[in-house]
C-alpha positions as a Markdown table, in Angstrom:
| # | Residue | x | y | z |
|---|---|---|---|---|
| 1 | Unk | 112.1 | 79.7 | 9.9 |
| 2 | Unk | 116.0 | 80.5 | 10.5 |
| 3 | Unk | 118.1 | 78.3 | 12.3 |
| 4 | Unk | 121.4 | 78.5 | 14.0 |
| 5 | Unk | 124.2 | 76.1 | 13.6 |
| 6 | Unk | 126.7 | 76.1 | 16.5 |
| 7 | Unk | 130.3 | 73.9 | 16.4 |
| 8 | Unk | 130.5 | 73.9 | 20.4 |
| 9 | Unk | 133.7 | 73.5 | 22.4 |
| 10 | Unk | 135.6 | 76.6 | 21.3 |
| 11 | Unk | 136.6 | 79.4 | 23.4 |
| 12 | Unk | 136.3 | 83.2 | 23.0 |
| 13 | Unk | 138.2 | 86.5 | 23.4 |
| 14 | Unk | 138.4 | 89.8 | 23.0 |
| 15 | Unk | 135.9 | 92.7 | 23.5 |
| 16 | Unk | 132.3 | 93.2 | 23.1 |
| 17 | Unk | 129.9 | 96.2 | 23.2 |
| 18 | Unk | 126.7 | 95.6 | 24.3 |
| 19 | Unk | 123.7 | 97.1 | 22.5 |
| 20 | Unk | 121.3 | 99.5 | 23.4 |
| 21 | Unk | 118.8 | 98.4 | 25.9 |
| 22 | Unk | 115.9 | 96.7 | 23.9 |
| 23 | Unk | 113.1 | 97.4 | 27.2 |
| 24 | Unk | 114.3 | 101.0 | 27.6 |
| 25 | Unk | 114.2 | 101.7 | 24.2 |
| 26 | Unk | 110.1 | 100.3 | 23.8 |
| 27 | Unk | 109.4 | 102.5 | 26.3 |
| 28 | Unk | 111.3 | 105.8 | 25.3 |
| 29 | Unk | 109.7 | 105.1 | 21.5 |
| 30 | Unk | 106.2 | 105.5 | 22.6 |
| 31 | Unk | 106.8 | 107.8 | 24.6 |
| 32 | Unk | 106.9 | 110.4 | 21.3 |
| 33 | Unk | 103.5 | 110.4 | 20.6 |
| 34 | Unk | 103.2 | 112.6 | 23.6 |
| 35 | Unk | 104.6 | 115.9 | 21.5 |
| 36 | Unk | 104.1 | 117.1 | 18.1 |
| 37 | Unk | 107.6 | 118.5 | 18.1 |
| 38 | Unk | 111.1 | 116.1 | 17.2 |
| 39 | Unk | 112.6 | 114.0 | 19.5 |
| 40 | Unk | 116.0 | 112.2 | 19.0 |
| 41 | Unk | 117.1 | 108.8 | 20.0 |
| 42 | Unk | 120.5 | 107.4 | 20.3 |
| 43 | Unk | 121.6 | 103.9 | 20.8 |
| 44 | Unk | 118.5 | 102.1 | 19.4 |
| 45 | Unk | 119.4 | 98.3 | 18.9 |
| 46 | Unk | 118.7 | 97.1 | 15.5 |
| 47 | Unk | 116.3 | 94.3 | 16.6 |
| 48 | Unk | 113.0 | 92.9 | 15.3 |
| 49 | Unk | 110.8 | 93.9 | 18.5 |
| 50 | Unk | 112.4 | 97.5 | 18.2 |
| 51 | Unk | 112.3 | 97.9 | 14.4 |
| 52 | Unk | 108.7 | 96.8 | 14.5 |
| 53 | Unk | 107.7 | 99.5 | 16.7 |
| 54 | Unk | 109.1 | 101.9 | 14.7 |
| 55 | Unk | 107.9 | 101.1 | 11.8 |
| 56 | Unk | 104.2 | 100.8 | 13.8 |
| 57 | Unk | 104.8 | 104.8 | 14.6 |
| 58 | Unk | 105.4 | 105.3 | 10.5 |
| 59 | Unk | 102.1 | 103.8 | 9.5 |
| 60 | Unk | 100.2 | 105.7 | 12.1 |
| 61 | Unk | 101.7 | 108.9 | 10.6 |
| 62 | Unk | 105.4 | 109.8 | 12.7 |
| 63 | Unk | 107.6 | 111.1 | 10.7 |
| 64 | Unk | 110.6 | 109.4 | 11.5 |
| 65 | Unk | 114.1 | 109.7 | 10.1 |
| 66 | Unk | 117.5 | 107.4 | 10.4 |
| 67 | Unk | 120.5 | 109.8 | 10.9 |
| 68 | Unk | 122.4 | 106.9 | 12.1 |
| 69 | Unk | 122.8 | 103.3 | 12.5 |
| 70 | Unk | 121.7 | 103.7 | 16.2 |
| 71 | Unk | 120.6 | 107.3 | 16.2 |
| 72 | Unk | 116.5 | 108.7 | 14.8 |
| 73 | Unk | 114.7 | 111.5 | 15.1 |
| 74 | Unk | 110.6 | 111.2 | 15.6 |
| 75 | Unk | 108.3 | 113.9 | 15.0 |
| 76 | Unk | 104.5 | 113.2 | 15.7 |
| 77 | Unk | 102.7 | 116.0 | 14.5 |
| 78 | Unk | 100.7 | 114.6 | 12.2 |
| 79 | Unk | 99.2 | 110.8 | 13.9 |
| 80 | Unk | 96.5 | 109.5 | 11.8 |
| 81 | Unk | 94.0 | 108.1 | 14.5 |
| 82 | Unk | 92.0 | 106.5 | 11.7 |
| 83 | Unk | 94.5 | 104.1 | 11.0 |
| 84 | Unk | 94.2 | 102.9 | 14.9 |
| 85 | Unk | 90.8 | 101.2 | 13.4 |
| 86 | Unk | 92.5 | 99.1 | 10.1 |
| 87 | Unk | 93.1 | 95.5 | 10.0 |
| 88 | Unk | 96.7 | 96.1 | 9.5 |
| 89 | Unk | 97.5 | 98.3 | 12.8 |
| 90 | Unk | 95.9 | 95.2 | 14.3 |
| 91 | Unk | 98.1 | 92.7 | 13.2 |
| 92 | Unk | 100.7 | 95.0 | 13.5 |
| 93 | Unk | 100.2 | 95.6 | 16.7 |
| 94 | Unk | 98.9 | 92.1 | 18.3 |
| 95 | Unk | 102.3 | 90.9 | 17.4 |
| 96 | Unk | 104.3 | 93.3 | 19.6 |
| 97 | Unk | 103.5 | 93.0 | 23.4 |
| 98 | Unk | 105.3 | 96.3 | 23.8 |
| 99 | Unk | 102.7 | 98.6 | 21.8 |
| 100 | Unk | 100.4 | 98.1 | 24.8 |
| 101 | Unk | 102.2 | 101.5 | 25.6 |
| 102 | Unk | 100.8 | 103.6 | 22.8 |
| 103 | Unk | 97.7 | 103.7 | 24.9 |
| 104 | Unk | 98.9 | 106.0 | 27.7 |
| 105 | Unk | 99.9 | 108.4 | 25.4 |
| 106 | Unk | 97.6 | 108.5 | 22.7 |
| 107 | Unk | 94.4 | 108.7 | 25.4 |
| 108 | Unk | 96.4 | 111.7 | 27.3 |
| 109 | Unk | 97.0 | 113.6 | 24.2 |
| 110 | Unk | 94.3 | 112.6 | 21.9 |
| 111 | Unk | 91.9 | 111.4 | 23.8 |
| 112 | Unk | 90.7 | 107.8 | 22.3 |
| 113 | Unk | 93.3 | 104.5 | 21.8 |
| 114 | Unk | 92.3 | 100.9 | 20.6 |
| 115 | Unk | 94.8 | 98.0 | 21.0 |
| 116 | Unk | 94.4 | 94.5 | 20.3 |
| 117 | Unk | 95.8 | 91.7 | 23.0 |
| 118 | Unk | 99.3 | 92.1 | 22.7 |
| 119 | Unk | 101.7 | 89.0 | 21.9 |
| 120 | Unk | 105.1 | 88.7 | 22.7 |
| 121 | Unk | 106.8 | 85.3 | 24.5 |
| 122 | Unk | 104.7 | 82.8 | 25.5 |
| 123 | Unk | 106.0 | 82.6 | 28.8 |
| 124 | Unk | 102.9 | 82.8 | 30.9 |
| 125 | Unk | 100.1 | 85.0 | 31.8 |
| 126 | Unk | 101.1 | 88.7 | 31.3 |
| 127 | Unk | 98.1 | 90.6 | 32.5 |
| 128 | Unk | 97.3 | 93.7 | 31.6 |
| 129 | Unk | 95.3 | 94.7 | 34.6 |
| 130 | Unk | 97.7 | 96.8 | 36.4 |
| 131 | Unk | 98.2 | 98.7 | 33.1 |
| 132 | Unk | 94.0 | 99.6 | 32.6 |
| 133 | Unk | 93.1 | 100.3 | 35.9 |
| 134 | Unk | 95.8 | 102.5 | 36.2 |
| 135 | Unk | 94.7 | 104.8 | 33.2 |
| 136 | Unk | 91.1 | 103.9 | 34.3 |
| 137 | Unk | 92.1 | 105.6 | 37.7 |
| 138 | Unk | 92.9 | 108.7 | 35.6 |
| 139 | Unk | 89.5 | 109.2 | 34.0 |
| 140 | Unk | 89.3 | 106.5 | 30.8 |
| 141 | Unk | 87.0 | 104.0 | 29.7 |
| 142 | Unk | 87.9 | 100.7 | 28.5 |
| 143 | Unk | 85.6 | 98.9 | 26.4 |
| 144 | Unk | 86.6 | 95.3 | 25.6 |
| 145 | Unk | 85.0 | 93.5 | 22.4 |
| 146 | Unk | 85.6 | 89.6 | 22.4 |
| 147 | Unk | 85.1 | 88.6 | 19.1 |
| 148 | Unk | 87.8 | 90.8 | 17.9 |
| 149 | Unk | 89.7 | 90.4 | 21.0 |
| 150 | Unk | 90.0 | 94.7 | 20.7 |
| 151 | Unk | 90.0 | 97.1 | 23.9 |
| 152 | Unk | 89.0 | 100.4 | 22.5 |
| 153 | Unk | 90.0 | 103.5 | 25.1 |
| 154 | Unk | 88.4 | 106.6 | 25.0 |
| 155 | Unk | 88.4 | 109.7 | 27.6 |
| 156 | Unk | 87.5 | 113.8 | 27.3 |
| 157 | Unk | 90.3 | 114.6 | 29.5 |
| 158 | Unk | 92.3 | 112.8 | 32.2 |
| 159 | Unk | 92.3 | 114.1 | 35.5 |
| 160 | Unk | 95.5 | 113.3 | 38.3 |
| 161 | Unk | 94.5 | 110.4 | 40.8 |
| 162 | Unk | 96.4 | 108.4 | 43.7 |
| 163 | Unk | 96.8 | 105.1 | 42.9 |
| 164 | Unk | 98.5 | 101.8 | 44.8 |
| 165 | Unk | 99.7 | 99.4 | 41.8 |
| 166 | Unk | 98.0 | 96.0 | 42.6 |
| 167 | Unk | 101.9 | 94.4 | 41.1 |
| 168 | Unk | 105.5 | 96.7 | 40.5 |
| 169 | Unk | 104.9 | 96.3 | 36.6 |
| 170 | Unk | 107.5 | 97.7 | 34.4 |
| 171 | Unk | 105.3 | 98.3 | 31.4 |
| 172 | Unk | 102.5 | 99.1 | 33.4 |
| 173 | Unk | 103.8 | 101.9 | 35.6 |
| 174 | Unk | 105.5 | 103.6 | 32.2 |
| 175 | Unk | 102.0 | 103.3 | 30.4 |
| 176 | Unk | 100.4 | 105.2 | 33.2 |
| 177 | Unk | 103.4 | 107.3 | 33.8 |
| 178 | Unk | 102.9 | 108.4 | 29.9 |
| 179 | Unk | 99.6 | 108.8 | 30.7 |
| 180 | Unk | 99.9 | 111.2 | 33.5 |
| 181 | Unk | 102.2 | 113.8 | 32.6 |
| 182 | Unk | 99.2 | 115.8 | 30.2 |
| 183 | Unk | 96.4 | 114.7 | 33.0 |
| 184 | Unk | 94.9 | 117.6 | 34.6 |
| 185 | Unk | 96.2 | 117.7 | 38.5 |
| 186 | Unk | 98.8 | 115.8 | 40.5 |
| 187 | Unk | 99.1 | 112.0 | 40.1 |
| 188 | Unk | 100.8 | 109.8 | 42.6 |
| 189 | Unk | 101.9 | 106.0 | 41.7 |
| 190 | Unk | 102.5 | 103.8 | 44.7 |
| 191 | Unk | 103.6 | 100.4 | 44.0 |
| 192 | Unk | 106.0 | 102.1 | 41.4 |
| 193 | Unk | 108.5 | 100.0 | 39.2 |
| 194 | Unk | 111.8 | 102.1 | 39.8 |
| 195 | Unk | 114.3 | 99.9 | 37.0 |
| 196 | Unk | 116.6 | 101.8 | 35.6 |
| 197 | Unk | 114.6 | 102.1 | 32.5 |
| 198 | Unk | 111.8 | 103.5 | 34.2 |
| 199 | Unk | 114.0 | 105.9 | 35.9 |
| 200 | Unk | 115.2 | 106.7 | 32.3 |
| 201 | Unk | 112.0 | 107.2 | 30.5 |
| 202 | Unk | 110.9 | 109.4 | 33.8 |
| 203 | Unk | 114.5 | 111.6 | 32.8 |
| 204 | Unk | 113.2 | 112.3 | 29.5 |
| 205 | Unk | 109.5 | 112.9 | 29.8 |
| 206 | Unk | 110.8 | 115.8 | 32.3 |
| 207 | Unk | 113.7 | 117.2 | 30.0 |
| 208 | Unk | 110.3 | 117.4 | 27.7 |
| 209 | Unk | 108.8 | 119.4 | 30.0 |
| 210 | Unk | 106.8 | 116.9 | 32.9 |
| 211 | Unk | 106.8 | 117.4 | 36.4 |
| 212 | Unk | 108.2 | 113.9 | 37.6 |
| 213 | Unk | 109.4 | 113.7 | 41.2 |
| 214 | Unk | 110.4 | 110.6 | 43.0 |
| 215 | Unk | 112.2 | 109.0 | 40.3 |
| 216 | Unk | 114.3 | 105.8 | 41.2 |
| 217 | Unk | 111.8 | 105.3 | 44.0 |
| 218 | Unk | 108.5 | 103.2 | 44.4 |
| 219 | Unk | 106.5 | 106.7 | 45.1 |
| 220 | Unk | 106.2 | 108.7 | 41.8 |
| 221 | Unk | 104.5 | 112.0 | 41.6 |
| 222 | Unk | 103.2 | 113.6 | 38.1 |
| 223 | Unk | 101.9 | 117.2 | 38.7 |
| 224 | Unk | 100.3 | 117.5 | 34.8 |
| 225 | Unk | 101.5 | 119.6 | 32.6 |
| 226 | Unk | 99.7 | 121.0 | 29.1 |
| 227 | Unk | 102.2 | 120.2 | 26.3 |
| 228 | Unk | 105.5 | 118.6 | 26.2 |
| 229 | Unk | 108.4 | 119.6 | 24.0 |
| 230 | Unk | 111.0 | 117.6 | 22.0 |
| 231 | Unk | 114.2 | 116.3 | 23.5 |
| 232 | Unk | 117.4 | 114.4 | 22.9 |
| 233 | Unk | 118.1 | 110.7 | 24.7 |
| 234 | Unk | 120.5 | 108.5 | 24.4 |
| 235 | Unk | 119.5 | 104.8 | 25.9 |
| 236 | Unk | 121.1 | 102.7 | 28.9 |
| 237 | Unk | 123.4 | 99.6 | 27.3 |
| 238 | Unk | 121.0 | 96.6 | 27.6 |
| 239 | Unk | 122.0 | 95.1 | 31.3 |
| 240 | Unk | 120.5 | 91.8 | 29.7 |
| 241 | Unk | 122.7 | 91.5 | 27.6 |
| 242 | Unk | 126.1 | 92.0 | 29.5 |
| 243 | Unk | 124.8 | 89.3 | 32.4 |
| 244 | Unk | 124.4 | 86.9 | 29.1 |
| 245 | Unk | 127.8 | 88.0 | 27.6 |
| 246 | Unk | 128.9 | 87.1 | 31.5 |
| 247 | Unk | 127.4 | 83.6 | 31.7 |
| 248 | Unk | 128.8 | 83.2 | 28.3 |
| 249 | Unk | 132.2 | 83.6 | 29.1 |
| 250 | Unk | 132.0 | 81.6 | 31.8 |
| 251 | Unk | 130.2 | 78.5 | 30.0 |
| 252 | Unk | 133.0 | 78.7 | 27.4 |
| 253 | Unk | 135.8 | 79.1 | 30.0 |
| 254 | Unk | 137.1 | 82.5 | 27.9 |
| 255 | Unk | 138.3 | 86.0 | 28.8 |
| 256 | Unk | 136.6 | 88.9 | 27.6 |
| 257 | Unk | 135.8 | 92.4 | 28.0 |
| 258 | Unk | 132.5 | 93.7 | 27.9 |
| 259 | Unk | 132.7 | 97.8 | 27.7 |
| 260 | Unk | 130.7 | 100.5 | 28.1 |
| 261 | Unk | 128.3 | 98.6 | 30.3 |
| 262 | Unk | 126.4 | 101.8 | 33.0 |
| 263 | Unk | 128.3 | 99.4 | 35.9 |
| 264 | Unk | 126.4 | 101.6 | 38.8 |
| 265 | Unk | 123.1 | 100.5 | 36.5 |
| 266 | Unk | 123.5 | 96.8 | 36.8 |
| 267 | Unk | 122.5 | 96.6 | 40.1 |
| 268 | Unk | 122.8 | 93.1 | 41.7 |
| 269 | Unk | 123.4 | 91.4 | 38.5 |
| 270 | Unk | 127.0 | 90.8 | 39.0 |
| 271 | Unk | 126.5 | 89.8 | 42.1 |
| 272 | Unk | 124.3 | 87.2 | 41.0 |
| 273 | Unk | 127.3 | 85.9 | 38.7 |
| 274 | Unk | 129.9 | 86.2 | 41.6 |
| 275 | Unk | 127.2 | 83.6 | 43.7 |
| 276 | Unk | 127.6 | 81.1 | 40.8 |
| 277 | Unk | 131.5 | 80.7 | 41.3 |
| 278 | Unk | 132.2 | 83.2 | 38.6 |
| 279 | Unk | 134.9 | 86.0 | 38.6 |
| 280 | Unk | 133.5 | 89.6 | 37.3 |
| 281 | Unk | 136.1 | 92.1 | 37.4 |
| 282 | Unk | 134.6 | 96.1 | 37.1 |
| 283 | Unk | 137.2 | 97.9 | 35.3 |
| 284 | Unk | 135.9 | 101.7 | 35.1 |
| 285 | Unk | 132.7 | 101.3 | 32.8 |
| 286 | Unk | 133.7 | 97.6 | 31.7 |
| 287 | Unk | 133.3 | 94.0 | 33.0 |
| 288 | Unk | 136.5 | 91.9 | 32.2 |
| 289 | Unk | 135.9 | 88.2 | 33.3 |
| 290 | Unk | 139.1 | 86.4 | 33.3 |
| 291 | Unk | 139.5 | 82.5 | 32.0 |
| 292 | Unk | 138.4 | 80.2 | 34.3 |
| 293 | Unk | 139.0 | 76.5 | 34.6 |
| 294 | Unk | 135.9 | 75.7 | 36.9 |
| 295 | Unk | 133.7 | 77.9 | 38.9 |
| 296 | Unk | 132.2 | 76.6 | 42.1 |
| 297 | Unk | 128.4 | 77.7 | 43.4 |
| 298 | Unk | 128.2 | 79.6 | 47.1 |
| 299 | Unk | 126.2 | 77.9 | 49.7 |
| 300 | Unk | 124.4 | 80.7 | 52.1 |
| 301 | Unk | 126.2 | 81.1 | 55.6 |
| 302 | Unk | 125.0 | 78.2 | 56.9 |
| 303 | Unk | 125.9 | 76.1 | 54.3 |
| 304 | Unk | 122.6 | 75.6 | 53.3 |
| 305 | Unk | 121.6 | 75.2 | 49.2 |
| 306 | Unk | 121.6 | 79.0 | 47.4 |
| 307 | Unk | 118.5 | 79.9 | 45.8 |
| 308 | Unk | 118.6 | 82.3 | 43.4 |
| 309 | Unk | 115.3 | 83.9 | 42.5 |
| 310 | Unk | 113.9 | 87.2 | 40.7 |
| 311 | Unk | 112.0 | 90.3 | 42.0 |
| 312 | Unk | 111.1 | 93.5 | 41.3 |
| 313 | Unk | 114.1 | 96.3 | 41.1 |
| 314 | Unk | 116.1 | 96.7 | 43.1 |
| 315 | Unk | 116.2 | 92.7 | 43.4 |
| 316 | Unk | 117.2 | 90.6 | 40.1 |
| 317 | Unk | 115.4 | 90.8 | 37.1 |
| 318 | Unk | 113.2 | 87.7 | 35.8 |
| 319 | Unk | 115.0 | 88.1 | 32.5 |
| 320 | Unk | 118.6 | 86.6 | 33.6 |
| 321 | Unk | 117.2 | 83.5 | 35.3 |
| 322 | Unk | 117.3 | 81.4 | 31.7 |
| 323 | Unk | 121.1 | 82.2 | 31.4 |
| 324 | Unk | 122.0 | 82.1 | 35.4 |
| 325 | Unk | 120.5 | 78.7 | 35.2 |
| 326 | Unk | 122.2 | 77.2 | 32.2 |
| 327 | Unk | 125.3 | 78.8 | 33.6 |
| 328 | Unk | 124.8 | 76.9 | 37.0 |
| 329 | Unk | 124.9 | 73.5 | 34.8 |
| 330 | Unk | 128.7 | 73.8 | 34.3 |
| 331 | Unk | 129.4 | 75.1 | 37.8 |
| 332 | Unk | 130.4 | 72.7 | 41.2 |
| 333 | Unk | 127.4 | 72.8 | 43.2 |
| 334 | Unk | 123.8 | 72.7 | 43.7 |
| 335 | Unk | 121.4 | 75.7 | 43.2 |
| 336 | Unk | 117.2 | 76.6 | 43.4 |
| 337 | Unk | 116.4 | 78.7 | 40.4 |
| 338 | Unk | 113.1 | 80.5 | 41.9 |
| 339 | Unk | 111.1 | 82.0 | 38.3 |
| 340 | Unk | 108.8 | 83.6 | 40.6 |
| 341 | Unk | 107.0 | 85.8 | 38.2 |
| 342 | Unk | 106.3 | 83.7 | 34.9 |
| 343 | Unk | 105.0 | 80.2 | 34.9 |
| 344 | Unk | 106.2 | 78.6 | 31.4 |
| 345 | Unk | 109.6 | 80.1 | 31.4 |
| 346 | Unk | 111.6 | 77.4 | 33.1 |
| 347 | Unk | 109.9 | 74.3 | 30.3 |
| 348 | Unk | 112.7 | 75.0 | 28.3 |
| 349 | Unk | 115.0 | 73.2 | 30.9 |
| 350 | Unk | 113.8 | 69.6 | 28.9 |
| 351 | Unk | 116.2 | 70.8 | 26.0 |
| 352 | Unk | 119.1 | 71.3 | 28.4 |
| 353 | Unk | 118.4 | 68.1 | 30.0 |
| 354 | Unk | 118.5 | 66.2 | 26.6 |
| 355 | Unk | 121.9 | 67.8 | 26.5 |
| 356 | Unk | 123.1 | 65.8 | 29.3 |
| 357 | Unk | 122.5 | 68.6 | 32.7 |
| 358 | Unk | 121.7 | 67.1 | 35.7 |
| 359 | Unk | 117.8 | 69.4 | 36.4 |
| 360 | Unk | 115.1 | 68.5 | 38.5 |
| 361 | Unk | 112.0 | 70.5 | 37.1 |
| 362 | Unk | 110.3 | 70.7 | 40.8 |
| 363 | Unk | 107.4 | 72.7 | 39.5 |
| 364 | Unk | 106.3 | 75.5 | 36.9 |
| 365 | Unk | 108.1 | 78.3 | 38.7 |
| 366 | Unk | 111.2 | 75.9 | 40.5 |
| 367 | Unk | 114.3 | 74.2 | 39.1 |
| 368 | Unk | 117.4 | 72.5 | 41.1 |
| 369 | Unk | 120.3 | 72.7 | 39.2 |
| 370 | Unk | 123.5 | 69.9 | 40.1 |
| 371 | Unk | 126.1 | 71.3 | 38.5 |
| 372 | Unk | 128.7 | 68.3 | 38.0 |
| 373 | Unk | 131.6 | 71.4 | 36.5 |
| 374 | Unk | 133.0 | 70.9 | 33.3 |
| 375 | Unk | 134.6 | 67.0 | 34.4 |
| 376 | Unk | 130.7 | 66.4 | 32.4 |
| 377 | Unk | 130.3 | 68.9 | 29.4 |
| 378 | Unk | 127.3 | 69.1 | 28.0 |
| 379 | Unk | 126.4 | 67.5 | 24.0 |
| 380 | Unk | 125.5 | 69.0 | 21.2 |
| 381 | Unk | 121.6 | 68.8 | 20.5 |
| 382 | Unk | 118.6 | 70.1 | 18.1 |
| 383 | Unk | 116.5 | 72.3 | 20.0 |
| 384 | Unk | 113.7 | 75.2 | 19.3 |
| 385 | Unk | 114.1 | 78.5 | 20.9 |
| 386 | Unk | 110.8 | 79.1 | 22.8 |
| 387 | Unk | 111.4 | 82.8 | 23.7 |
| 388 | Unk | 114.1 | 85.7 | 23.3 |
| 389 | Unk | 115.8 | 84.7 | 27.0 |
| 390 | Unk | 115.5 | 81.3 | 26.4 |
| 391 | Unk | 116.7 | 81.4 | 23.0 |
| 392 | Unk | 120.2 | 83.3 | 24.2 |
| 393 | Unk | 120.3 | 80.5 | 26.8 |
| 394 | Unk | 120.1 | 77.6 | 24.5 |
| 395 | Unk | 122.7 | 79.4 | 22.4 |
| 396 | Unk | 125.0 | 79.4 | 25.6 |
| 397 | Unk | 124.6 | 75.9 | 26.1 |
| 398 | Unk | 125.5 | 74.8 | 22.7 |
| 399 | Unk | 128.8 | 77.4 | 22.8 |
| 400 | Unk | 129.9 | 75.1 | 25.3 |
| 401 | Unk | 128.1 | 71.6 | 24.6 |
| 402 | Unk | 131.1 | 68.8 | 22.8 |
| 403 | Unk | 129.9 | 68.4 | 19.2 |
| 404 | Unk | 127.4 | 70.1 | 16.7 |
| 405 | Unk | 123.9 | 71.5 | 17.5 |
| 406 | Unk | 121.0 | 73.0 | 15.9 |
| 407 | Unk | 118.7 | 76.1 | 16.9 |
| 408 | Unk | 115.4 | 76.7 | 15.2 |
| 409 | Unk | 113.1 | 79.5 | 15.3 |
| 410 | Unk | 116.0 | 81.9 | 16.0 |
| 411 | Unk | 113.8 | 84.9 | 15.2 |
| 412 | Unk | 112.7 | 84.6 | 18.6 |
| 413 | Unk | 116.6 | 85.4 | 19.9 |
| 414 | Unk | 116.3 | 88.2 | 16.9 |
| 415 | Unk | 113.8 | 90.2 | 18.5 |
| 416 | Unk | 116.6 | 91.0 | 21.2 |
| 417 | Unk | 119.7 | 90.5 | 20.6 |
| 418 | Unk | 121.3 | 92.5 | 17.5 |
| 419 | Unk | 123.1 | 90.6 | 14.8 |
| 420 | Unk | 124.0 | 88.0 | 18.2 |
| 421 | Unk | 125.9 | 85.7 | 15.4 |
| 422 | Unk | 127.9 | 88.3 | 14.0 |
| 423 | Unk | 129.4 | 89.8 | 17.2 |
| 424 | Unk | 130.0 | 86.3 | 18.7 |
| 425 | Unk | 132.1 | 85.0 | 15.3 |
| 426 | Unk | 134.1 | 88.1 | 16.0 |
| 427 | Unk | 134.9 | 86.7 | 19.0 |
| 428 | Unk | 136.0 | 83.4 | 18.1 |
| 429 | Unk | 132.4 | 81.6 | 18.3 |
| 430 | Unk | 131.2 | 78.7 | 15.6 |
| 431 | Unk | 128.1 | 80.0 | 14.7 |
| 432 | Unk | 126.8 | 79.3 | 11.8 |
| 433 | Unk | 122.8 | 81.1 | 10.2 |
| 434 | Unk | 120.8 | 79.1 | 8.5 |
C-alpha cells in the first residue's frame, strides 16, 4: 500500500492545469460501445479509475489506441459478449463503480449485459435503483442472482418510455440516456441530472447522430435513432479538482493560478469558496487566488451561522464538501457542513480532529466547523485516506498542518487525481511517495 509523506508548513506558487474531468470522462468512455465505428477522446486524465475502464473496454474486444498522453481513439466493432460471462470481467468490473454504465449501452445495442455490484468509495449506500428501473422502463429484464451477487440484463429491443427519476442521479440518468438513443420511439427523462457532464456526454451522443433535446435541463427528450456514428470529444477540466487546488491555496496561504478551468462550467463552486472568507479572482479562463493572511467565514443576512450543504446541479456538488470543510478549519468563523447525499462521507473528520480542528460530528450527514484562523494551525498526523475526496482533503490538511505527517492507502487519491504529488512539488509542496 503507497503512502504519502508530507513536510507541512510551506507555501506554494505558480500555475497549475487542471486535468481532464475524471466523471465526464467515465461517462463519455462507455458511451463507445454504442457504435462500431472510431471515436476519439481528448483530455483523458491518467488515473486508476479511468485507466481501468479502458483497459475493461480492451478485454471485452475495443480496439483502442493511445495517440497521445491525453488523447485515444476507440473502435468497438468487434465486442466479445462472451467475455461479459468470465471470472475476470467480474473482478474487473466489481472494482469499478463506474462500469455500471456499460449496461445501457450494451443492452440498446446488443441486446443482453451482466454486471456484478459495482465498488467504488465506501461512502454510503449508492443504489442502483434509479439506474435499473430506468432501463427497465425501456423494455429490459433484470435478473439478480445472490450468490454471485451478478444482475444479468437481457431485452429483444428497447422501446421509448416516459419516465420520472425517483432521485437526479448523475450515473443513472447517463446509463439510461445511453440506453435510449438506439430505443425504438421517443423517450422522455423527468427528474434529469443536468451537470455539466451530462450535458457533455448528451453533446456527443448527438454529434454521433442521437436526437437529444433539452440538454442542460431536468426534461430530456431521446427520439431513437438506428445507428450512431463515430465522433471527436474533447473533455471539461475536472471542476473537482480546481475547487481543491482553491481550498489548497487558501489552507497554505499561497498565490496561484489555476488555468484553463471552463469558468462558466463551475457553477456555484466559487461562490462556495468566496462564503468561506476566500478571495477567487476569474481572469478570462483562469482562477488566480491571491496570498492571504487569514480568511474570515460569511454569516447569512441575519447574521445567523452559514450552512453550506450539497445538491443536485445547479446547486453544489457532494464531491467538494471534504475540501470546503477542511478549508473552513483554518478560516475565522463557524460553519454547518450539510453531506446530504452520502452517509459515511463526513467519518473522516476524526483524522482532522486528531490534527488539532475544533469539529463537532453532529450526525452521519452534519458537521460544525469552529474555525479558530491560522492563530491555531493544525499538526502534523498519520492518517488513512478512506476515499478519493477524502484522501485530497487529508492531503490539504497536512500541506498546511506544522510538522511531518503520513498518508496511507494513497491509491484511493490515485484513482482521481493525476500524478497529485508531482504537480504539487512543482509548485513548491513537500510531498514525498512512499
Amino acid at each position: 500500500m503507497a503512502s504519502f509523506v508530507i513536510e507541512g508548513g510551506y507555501k506554494l506558487s505558480g500555475e497549475i492545469t487542471p486535468q481532464g474531468a475524471k466523471n465526464e470522462a467515465l461517462q463519455v468512455i462507455c458511451a463507445v460501445l454504442l457504435t462500431r465505428e472510431q471515436i476519439t477522446i481528448s483530455n483523458i486524465p491518467d488515473i486508476l479509475d479511468v485507466n481501468n475502464l479502458i483497459q475493461l473496454l480492451r478485454e471485452m474486444g475495443v480496439l483502442v489506441e493511445r495517440l497521445s498522453a491525453d488523447t485515444y481513439t476507440f473502435q468497438a466493432d468487434n465486442v466479445d459478449l462472451d467475455y461479459l460471462r468470465t471470472d475476470d470481467f467480474i473482478k474487473r468490473s466489481a472494482s469499478l463503480r463506474g462500469s455500471v454504465m456499460i449496461v445501457g449501452p450494451l443492452v440498446t445495442r446488443f441486446g443482453r449485459a451482466v454486471i456484478p455490484k459495482p465498488g467504488g468509495d465506501k461512502i454510503g449506500r449508492r443504489r442502483l435503483d434509479t439506474h435499473f428501473v430506468g432501463i427497465q422502463k425501456l423494455g429490459a429484464q433484470f435478473d439478480y442472482n445472490p450468490s454471485e451477487q451478478l444482475y444479468e440484463i437481457s431485452a429483444s429491443r428497447l422501446k421509448g418510455a416516459y419516465m420520472l427519476l425517483d432521485e437526479a442521479s448523475v450515473t443513472g440518468t447517463a446509463n439510461i440516456l445511453m440506453a435510449a438513443v438506439l430505443a425504438e420511439g421517443v423517450t422522455t427523462i423527468y427528474n434529469a441530472a443536468c451537470e455539466p457532464y451530462l450535458q457533455q456526454l448528451s453533446k456527443m451522443l448527438n454529434r454521433m447522430g442521437a436526437k437529444i433535446t433539452g440538454v442542460g435541463s431536468n426534461l430530456l427528450h431521446i427520439e431513437g435513432v438506428t445507428a450512431l456514428s463515430g465522433c471527436e470529444h474533447r473533455i471539461l477540466p475536472d471542476m473537482i479538482e480546481v475547487g481543491s487546488f482553491i481550498g489548497m491555496a487558501a489552507m497554505t496561504g499561497s498565490s496561484i493560478t489555476i488555468k484553463d478551468v471552463a469558468y462558466d462550467e463551475l457553477g456555484i463552486i466559487p461562490d462556495a469558496f468566496r462564503r468561506l472568507g476566500i478571495k477567487v479572482v476569474q481572469q478570462g479562463d483562469d482562477i488566480f487566488i491571491p496570498e492571504q493572511d487569514h480568511y474570515e467565514i460569511d454569516t447569512f443576512i441575519d447574521g445567523s451561522i452559514m450552512t453550506i450543504s450539497d445538491a443536485p446541479w445547479p446547486g453544489l456538488t457532494p464531491d467538494l464538501l471534504s475540501v470546503l470543510l477542511v478549508v473552513a478549519t483554518q478560516a475565522i468563523g463557524s460553519v454547518l457542513i450539510h453531506q446530504k447525499m452520502f452517509e459515511s462521507r463526513l467519518f473522516f473528520v476524526d483524522k482532522l480532529i486528531d490534527m488539532g480542528a475544533q469539529i463537532i460530528l453532529c450526525d452521519p450527514h452534519r458537521a460544525t466547523v469552529i474555525g479558530l484562523g491560522k492563530s491555531y494551525t493544525l499538526r502534523g498526523s498519520a492518517m488513512v485516506s478512506p476515499d478519493i475526496r477524502a484522501g485530497i482533503a487529508l492531503l490539504i490538511a497536512a500541506m498546511s498542518a506544522e510538522g511531518v505527517s503520513h498518508i496511507h492507502n494513497i491509491d484511493q487519491i490515485d484513482r482521481g487525481y493525476q500524478d497529485i504529488d508531482k504537480r504539487l512539488i512543482k509548485l513548491g509542496a513537500r510531498i514525498t511517495r512512499l
